[in-house]
C-alpha positions, 0 to 999 in steps of 0.5 A, spaced: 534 810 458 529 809 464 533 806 471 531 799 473 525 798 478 528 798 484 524 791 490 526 792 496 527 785 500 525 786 508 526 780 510 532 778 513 535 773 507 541 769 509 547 770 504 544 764 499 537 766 499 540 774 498 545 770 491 538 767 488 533 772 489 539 777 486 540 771 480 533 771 479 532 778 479 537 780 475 535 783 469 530 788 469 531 790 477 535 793 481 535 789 489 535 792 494 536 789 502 533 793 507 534 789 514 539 791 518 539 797 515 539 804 518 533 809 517 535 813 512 537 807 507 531 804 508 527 810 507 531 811 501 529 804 497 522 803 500 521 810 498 523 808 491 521 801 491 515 798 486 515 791 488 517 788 495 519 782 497 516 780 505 515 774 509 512 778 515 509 784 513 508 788 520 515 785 523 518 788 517 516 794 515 515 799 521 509 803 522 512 809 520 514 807 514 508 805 511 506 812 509 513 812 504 511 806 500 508 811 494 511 808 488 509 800 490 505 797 486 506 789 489 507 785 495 511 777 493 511 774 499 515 768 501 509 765 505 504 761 500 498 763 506 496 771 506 491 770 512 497 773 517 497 779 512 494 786 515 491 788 508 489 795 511 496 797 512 498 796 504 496 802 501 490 801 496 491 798 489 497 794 490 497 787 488 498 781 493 502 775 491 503 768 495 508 764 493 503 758 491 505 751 490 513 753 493 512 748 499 507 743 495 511 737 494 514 736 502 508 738 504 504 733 500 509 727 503 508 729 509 500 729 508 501 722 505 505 720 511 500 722 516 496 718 512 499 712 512 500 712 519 492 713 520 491 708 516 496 703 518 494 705 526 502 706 527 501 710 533 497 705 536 500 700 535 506 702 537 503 703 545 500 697 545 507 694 544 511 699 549 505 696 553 507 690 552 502 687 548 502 684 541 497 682 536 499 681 529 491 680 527 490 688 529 487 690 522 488 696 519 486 701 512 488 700 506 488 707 501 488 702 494 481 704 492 480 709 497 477 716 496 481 722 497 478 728 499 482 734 497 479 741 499 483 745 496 486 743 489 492 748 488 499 747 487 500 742 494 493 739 493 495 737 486 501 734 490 497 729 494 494 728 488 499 725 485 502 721 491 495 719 493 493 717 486 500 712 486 497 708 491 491 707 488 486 711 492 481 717 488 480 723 488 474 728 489 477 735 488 474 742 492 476 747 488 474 754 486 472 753 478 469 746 480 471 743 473 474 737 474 482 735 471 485 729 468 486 724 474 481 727 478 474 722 478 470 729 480 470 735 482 467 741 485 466 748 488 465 749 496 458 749 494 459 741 493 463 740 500 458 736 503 458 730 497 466 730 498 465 730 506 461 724 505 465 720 500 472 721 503 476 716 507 482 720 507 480 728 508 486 733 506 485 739 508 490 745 504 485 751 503 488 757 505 484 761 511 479 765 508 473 769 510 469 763 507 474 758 510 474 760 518 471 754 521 468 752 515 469 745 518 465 744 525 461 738 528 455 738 522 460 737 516 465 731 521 457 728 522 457 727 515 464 723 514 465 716 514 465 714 522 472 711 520 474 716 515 481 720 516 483 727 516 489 731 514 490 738 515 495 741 513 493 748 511 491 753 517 487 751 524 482 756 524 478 751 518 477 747 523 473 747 530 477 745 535 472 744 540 467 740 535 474 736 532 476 734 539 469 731 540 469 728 534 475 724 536 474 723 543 467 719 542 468 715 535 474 712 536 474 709 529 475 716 527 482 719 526 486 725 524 492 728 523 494 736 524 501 739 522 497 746 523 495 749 530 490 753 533 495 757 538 501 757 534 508 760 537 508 766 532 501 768 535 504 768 542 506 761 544 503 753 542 497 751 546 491 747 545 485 747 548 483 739 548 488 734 551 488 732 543 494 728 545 492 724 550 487 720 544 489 714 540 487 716 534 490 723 533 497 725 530 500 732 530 507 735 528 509 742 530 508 745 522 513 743 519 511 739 514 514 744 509 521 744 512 526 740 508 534 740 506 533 747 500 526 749 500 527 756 503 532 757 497 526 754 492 521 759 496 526 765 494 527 762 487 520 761 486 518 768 489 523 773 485 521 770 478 514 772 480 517 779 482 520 779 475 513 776 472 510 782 474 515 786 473 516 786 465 508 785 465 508 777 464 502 773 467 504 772 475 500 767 480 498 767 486 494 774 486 489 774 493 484 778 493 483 783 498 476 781 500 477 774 501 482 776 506 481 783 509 477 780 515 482 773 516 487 777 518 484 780 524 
């Protein structure tokens, strides 16, 4: 009888994420952690490993090793995005996997969140009264009726949705078979993305950053939205044009945005903006941690050892990427 392929975990999972992913992969693997470890006992499992199960591809797997990977055949990784990924160092042929939707339900809260805060001009409001003023007629947003432009209409985009939807609002949906689903009024591919920037009230950004993605939001495609539309993106800086949305800001003051994705993030060597965003009114930021709640790093390594196991007993698995939407992304 044939041994049980071996996943090799390399990320430094904490003692409840190494019992879930071991609960998970059970039957059908043998786990096989390899953080921490000396050189020779990693040799040994990568060397052998046909699945793996990473968070930071290049922090995780040394230079030298790479050349051992002879029995991979697929990546899972924690992360939803695959755009930090560095294609050319995973050999040829083996399957990439991003844990989508791990982190959707969260994520969609803190995109309603923002939301709502634009909306009602919270933000706003709150200097005016820290400054002393206080007007009870100051006018605000309502999202019952609204249109919510949603690019990206995955596992986190269908989130929204739903939350959106239970406050009356409608969808308009970018995805990439353009065919609309139940509770979306239309849809469409990147193809139509003009149509829903004009449409929207709200625009939530959850596309991951592609090839096609990068800058896919300049000063052209704002000009198209409504002078008081609101934009959410919680999907990765680089989709829009920092210096076109600061403008953009700066000089329609009905306009709004709220972004828990940066630019200049501390993993890329320290947070920065290039504008002086937060000194305008109409702007919201978090510190990207719209995923962050009690649990969901244990629901992200459930969700990502059942897929290994999918894989691995020959099942349909989610989240596939495609090399070339991503190769030149991740430079």
């Amino acid at each position: 009888m044939d041994a049980a392929p071996i996943v090799g975990v390399t990320f430094p999972a904490p003692p409840e994420q190494r019992l879930i992913i071991e609960e998970a992969l059970r039957k059908g693997a043998r786990v096989k952690f390899v953080a921490g470890q000396e050189a020779a006992a990693r040799a040994r499992v990568l060397g052998e490993a046909e699945a793996v199960l990473a968070w930071r591809w290049s922090a995780e797997i040394r230079s030298e090793e790479r050349p051992i990977l002879r029995r991979l055949r697929f990546v899972q990784l924690i992360s939803a995005g695959a755009d930090g990924l560095p294609f050319g160092e995973i050999p040829p042929g083996v399957a990439v996997a991003g844990n989508v939707g791990a982190y959707a339900e969260p994520m969609a809260e803190h995109v309603l969140a923002m939301a709502l805060a634009l909306a009602k001009r919270l933000p706003e409001r709150h200097a005016e009264m820290a400054r002393g003023e206080f007007n009870s007629y100051a006018p605000s947003t309502s999202l019952d009726g609204a249109v919510c432009g949603i690019l990206g209409y995955g596992g986190i985009g269908r989130a929204v949705a739903r939350l959106m939807r239970a406050l009356g609002s409608r969808i308009h949906a970018i995805n990439t078979t353009g065919r609309a689903e139940e509770g979306v009024e239309r849809s469409g591919t990147l193809d139509d993305l003009d149509a829903v920037l004009g449409a929207a009230d709200v625009l939530v950004i959850c596309l991951p950053l592609t090839v096609r993605t990068r800058g896919l939001i300049g000063a052209r495609e704002l000009g198209l939205m409504k002078p008081d539309a609101i934009l959410v993106n919680v999907a990765r800086g680089a989709i829009v044009d920092e210096g076109a949305l600061y403008e953009h800001l700066r000089r329609s003051a009905e306009f709004r945005a709220g972004l828990d994705v940066w630019w200049h993030e501390p993993a890329d060597g320290g947070f920065r903006t290039d504008h002086p965003f937060f000194e305008l009114p109409n702007f919201l930021g978090s510190p990207h941690n719209s995923a962050i709640v009690p649990g969901v790093l244990e629901t992200a390594a459930r969700r990502a050892a059942e897929n290994v196991g999918r894989y691995l007993r020959g099942e349909p698995f989610t989240g596939l990427m495609r090399r070339e939407d991503y190769e030149e992304a991740s430079t």
